[in-house]
PQR file with spaces between the fields and no chain letter, atoms N, CA, C, O and H, PARSE charges and radii, in Angstrom:
ATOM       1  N    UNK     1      94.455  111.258   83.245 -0.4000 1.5000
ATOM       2  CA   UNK     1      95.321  110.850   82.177 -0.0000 2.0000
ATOM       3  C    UNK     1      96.197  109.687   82.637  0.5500 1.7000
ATOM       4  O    UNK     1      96.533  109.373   83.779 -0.5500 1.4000
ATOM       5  N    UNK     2      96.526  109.040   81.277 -0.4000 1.5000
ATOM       6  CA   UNK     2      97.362  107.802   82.297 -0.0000 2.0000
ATOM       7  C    UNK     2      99.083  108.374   82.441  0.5500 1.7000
ATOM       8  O    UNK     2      99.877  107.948   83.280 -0.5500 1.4000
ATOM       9  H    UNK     2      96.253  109.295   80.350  0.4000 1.0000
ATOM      10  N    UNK     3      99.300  109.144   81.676 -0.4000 1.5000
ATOM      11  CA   UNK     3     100.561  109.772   82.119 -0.0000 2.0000
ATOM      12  C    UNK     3     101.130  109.861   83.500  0.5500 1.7000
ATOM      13  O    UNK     3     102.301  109.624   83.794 -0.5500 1.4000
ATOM      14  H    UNK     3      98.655  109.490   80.994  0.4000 1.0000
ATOM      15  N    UNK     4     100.002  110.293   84.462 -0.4000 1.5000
ATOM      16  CA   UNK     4     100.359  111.102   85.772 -0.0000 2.0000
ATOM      17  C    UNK     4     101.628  109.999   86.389  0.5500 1.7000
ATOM      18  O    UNK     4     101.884  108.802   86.266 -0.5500 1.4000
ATOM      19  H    UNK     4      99.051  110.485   84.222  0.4000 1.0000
ATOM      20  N    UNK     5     102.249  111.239   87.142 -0.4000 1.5000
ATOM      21  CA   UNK     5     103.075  110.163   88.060 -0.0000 2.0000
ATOM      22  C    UNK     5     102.341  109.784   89.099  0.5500 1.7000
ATOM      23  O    UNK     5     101.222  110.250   89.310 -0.5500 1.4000
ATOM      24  H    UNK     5     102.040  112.211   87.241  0.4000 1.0000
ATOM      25  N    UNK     6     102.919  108.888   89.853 -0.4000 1.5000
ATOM      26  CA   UNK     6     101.976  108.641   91.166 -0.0000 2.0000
ATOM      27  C    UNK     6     103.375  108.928   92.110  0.5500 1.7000
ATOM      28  O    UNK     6     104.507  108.953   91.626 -0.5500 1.4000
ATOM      29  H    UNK     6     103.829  108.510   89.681  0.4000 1.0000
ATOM      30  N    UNK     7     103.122  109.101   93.287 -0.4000 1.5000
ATOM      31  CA   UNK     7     104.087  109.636   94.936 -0.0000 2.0000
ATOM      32  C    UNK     7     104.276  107.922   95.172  0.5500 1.7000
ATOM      33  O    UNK     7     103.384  107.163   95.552 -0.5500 1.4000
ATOM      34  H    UNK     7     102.203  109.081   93.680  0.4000 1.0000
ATOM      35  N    UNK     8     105.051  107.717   94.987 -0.4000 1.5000
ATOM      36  CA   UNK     8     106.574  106.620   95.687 -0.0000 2.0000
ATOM      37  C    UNK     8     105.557  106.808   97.795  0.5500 1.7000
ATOM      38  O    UNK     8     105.347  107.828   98.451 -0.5500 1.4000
ATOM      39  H    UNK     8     105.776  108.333   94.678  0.4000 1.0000
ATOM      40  N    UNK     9     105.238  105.358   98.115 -0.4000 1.5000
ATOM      41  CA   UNK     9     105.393  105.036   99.356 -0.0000 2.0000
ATOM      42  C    UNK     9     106.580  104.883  100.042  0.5500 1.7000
ATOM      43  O    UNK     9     107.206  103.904   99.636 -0.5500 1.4000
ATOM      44  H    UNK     9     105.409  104.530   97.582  0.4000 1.0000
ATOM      45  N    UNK    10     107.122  105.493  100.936 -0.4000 1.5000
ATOM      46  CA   UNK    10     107.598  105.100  101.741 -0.0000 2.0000
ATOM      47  C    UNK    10     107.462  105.407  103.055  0.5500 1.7000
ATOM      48  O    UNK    10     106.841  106.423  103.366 -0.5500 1.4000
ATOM      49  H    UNK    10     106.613  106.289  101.265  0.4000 1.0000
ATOM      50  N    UNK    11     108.075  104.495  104.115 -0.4000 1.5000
ATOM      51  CA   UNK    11     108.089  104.041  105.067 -0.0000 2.0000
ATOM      52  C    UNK    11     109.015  104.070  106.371  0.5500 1.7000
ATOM      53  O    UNK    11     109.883  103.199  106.315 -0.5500 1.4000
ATOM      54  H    UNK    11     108.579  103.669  103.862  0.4000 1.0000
ATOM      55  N    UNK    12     109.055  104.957  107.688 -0.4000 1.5000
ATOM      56  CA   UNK    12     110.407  104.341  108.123 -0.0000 2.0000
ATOM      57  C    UNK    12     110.303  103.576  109.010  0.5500 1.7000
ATOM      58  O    UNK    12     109.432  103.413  109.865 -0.5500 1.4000
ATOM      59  H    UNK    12     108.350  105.664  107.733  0.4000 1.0000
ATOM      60  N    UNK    13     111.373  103.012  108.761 -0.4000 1.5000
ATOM      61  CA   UNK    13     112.193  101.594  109.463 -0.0000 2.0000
ATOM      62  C    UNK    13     111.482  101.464  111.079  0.5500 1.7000
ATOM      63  O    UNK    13     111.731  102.579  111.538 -0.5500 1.4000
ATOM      64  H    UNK    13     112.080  103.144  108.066  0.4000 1.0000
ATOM      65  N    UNK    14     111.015  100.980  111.760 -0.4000 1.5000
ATOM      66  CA   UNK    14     111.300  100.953  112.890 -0.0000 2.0000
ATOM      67  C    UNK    14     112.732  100.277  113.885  0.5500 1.7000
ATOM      68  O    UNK    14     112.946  100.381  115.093 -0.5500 1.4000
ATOM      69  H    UNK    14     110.813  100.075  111.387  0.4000 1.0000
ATOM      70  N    UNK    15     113.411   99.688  112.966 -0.4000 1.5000
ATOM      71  CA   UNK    15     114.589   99.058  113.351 -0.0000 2.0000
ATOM      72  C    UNK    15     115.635  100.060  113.437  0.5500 1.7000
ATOM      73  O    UNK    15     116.281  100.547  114.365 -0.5500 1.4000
ATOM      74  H    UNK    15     113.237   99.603  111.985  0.4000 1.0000
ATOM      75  N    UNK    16     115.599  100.222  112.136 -0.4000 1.5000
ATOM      76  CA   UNK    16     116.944  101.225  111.313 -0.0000 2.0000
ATOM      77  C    UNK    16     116.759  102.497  111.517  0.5500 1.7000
ATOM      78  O    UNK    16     117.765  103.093  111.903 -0.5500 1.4000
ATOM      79  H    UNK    16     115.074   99.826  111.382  0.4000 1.0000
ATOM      80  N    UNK    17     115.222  103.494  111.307 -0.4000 1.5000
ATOM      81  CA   UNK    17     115.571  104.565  110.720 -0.0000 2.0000
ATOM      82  C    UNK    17     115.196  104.920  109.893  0.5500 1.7000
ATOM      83  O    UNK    17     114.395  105.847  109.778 -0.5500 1.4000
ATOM      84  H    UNK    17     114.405  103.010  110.993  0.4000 1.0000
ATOM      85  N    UNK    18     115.785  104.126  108.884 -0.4000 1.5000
ATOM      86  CA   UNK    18     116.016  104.484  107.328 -0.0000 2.0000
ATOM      87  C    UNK    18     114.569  104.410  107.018  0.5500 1.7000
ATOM      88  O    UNK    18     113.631  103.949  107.667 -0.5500 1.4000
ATOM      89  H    UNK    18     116.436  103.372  108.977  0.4000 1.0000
ATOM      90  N    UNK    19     114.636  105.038  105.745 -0.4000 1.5000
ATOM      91  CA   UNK    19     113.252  105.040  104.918 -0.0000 2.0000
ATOM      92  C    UNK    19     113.364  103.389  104.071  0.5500 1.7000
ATOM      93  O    UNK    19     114.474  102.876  104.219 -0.5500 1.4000
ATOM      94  H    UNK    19     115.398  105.413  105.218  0.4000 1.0000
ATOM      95  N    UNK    20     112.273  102.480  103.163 -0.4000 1.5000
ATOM      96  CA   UNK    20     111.635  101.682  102.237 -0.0000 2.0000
ATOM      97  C    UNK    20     110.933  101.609  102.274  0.5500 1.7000
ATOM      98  O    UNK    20     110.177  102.064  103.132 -0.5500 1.4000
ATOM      99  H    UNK    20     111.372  102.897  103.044  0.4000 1.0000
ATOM     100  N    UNK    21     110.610  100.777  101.067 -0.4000 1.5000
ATOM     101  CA   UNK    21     109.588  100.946  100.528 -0.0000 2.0000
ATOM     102  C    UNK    21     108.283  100.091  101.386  0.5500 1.7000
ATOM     103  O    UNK    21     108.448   99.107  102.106 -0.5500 1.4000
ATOM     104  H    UNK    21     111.224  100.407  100.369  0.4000 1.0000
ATOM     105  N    UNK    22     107.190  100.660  101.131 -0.4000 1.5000
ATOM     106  CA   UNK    22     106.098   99.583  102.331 -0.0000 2.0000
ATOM     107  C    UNK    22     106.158   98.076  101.407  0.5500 1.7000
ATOM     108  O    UNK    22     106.526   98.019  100.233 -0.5500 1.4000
ATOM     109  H    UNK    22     107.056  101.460  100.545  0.4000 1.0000
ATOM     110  N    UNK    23     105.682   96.840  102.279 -0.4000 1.5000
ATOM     111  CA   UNK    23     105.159   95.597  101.452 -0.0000 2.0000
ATOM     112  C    UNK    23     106.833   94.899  100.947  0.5500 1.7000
ATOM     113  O    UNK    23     106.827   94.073  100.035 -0.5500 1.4000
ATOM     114  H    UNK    23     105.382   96.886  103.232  0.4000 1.0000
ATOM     115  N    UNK    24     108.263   95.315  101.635 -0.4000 1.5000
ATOM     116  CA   UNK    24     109.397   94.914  100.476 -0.0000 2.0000
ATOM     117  C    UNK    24     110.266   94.739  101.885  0.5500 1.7000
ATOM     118  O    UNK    24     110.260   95.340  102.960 -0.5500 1.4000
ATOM     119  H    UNK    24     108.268   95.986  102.377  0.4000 1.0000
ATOM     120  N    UNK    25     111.086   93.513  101.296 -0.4000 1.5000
ATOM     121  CA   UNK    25     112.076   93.171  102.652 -0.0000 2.0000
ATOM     122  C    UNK    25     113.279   93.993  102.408  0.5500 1.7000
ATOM     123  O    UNK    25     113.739   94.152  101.277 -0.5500 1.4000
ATOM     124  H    UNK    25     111.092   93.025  100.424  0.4000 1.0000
ATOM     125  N    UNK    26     113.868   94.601  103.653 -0.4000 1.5000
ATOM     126  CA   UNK    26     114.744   95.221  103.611 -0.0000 2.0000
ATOM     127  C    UNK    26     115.677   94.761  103.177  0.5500 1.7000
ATOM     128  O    UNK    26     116.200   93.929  103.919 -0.5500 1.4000
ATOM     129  H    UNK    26     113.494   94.473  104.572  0.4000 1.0000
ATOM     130  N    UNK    27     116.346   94.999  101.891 -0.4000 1.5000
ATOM     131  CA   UNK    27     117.534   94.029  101.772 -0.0000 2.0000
ATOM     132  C    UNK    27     118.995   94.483  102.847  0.5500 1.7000
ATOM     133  O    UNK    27     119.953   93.719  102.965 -0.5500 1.4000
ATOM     134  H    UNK    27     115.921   95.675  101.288  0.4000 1.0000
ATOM     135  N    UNK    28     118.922   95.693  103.477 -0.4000 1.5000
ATOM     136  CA   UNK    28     120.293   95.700  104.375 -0.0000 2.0000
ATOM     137  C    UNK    28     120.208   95.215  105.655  0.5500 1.7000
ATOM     138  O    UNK    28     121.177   95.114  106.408 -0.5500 1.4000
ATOM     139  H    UNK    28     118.143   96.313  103.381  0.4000 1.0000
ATOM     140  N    UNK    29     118.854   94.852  105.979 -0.4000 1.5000
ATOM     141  CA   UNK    29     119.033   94.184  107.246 -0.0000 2.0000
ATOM     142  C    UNK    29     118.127   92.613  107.096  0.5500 1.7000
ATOM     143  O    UNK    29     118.222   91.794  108.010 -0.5500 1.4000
ATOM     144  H    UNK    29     118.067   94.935  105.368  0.4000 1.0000
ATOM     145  N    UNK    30     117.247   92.312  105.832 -0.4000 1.5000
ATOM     146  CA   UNK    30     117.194   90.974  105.654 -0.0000 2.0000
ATOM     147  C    UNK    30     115.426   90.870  106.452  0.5500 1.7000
ATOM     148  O    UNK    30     114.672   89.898  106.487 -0.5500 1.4000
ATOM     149  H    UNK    30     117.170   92.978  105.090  0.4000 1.0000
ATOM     150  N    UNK    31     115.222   92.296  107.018 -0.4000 1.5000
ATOM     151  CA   UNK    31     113.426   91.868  107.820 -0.0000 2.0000
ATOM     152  C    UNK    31     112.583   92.351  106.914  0.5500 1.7000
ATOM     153  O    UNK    31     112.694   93.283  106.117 -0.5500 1.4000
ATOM     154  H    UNK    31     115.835   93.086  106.989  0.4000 1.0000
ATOM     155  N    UNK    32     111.740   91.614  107.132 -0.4000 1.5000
ATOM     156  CA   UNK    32     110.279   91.327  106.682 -0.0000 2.0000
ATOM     157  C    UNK    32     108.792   91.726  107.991  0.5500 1.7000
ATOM     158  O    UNK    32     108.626   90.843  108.832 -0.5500 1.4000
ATOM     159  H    UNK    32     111.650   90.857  107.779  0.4000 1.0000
ATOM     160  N    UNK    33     108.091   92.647  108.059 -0.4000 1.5000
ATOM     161  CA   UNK    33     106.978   92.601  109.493 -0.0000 2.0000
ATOM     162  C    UNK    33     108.192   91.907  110.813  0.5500 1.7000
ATOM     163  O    UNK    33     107.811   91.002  111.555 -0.5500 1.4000
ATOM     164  H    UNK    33     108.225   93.365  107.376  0.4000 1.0000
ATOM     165  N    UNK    34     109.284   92.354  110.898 -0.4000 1.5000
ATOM     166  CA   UNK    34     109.494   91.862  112.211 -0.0000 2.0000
ATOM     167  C    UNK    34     110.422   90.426  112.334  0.5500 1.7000
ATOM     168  O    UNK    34     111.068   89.960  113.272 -0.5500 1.4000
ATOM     169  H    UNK    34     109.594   93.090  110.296  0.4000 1.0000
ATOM     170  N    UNK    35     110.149   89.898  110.782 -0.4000 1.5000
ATOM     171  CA   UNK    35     111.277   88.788  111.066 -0.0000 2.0000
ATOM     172  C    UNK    35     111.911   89.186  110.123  0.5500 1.7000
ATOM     173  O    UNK    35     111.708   90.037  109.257 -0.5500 1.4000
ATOM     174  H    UNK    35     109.624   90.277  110.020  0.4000 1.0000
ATOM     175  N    UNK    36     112.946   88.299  110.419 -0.4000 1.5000
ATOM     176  CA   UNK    36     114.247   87.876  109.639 -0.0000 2.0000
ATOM     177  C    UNK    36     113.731   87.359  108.769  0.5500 1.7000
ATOM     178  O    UNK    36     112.747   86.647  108.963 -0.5500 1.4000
ATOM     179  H    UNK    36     113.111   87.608  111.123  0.4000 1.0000
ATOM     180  N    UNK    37     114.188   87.544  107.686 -0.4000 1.5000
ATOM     181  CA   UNK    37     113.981   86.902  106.204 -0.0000 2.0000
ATOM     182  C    UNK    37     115.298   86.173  105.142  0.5500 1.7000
ATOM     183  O    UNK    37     115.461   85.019  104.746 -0.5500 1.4000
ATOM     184  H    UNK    37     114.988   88.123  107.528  0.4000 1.0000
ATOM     185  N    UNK    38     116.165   87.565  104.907 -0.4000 1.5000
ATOM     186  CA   UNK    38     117.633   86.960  104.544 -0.0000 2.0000
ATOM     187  C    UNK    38     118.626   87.165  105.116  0.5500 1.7000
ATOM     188  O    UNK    38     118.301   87.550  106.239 -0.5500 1.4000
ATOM     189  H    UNK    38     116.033   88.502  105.229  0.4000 1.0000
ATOM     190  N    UNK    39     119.654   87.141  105.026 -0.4000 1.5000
ATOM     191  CA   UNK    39     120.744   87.297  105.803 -0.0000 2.0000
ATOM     192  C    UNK    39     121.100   88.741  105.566  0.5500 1.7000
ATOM     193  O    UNK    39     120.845   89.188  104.448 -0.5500 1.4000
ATOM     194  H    UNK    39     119.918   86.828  104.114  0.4000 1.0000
ATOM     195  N    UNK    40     121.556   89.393  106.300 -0.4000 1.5000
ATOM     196  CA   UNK    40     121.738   91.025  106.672 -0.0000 2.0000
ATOM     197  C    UNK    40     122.666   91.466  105.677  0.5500 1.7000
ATOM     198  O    UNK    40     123.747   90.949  105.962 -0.5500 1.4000
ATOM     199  H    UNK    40     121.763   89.031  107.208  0.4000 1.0000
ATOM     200  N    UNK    41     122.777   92.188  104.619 -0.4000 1.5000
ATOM     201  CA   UNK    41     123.885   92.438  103.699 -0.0000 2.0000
ATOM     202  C    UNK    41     124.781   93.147  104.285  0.5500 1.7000
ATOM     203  O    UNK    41     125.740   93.333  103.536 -0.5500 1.4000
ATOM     204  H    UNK    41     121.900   92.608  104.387  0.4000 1.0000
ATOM     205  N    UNK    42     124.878   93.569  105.176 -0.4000 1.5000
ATOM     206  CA   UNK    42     125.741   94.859  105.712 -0.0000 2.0000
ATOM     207  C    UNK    42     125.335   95.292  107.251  0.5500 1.7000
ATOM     208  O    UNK    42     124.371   94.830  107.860 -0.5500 1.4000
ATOM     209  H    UNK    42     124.099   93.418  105.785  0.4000 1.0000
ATOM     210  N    UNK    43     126.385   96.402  107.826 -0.4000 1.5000
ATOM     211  CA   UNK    43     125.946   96.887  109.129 -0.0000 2.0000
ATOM     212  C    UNK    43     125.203   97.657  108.801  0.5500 1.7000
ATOM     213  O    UNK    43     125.097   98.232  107.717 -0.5500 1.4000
ATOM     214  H    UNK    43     127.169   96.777  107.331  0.4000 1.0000
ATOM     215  N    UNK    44     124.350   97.774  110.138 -0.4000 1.5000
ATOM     216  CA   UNK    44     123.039   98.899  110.170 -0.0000 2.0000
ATOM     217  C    UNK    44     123.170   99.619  111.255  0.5500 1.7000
ATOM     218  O    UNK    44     122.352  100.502  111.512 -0.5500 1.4000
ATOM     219  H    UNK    44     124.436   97.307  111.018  0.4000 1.0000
């Protein structure tokens, strides 16, 4: 059916910890695969 939900990927951090989402730059620390991407919104 097309109703179904589908299970949410996630991922943890190898930096942080924290869980996100796979394929998405972290926005609190700004990485992307290992680089830097934006500027860090906050401490981690």
């Amino acid at each position: 059916s097309h109703d179904a939900l589908k299970a949410v990927n996630y991922q943890e951090d190898s930096h942080t910890g924290e869980y996100k989402l796979r394929h998405h730059i972290d926005l609190k620390t700004g990485m992307y695969r290992g680089k830097q991407i934006l500027e860090p919104k906050g401490d981690f």
